[in-house]
N, C-alpha and C positions, 0 to 999 in steps of 0.2 A: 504494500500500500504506500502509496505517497504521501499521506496525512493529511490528505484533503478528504471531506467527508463525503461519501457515494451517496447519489440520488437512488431511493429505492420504489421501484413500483409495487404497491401497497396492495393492487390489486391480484400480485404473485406470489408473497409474502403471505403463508397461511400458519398459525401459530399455533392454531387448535384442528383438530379432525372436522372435516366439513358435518358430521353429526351435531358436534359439538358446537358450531359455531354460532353465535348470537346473529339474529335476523337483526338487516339493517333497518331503520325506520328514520325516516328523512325528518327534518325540524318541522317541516311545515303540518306533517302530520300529526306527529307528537302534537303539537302544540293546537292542532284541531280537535283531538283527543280529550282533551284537558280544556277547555274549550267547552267541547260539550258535556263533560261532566259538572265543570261550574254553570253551566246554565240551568241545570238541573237541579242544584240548591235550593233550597225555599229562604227568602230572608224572612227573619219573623218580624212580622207585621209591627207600625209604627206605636200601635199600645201597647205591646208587650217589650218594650225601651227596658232597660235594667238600668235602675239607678243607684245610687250610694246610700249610704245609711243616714249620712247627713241631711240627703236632700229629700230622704221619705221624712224622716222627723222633722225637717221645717216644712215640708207639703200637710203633715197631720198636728204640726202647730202640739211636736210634741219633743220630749227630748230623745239623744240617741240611747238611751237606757231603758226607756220605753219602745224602744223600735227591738233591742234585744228580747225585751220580756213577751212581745208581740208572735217574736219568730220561736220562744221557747216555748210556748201557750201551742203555736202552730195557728196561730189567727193570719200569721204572714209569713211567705215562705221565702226561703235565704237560698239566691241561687251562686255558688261560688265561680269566680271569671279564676281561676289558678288558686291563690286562696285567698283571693279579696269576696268578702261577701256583697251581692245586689241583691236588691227587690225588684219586682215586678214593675213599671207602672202602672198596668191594668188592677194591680190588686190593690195598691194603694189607692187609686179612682175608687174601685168598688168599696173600699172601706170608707171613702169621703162619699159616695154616695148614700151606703144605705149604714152607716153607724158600723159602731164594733158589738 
């Protein structure tokens, strides 16, 4: 060799046994793929918003120690994002609608 580095055709070069070999899939498919599986998500709908502890206790004009005792009664339920705790907006509505 000279030390200069050889051009290799990639398409001669086989590393694994043609059983074995991974199917090639071009970006634009992939990426169609993926595509249509996100479109098939449902986003949940604009009242079921998940808000902070904070902000259900000043929506029910109450403190966040009562927003605790709410969710240990099970009158309000604690959806955790990783392990931050939300509420619902829908259930805080329903609780400023029809009382606790």
């Amino acid at each position: 060799m000279s030390g200069k580095a050889e051009a290799v055709d990639s398409e001669k070069v086989s590393l694994l046994p043609d059983e074995n070999r991974l199917q090639d899939v071009s970006w634009s498919e992939t990426n169609s793929k993926t595509m249509n599986t996100l479109s098939t998500i449902k986003t949940a709908p604009v009242q079921d918003k998940l808000i902070t502890k904070k902000m259900a206790a000043q929506r029910l004009s109450v403190s966040t120690r009562t927003i605790d005792r709410m969710a240990a009664e099970g009158s309000l339920e604690k959806v955790f994002v990783g392990s931050a705790p939300r509420f619902r907006n829908s259930d805080i509505d329903r609780i400023v609608e029809c009382g606790l």
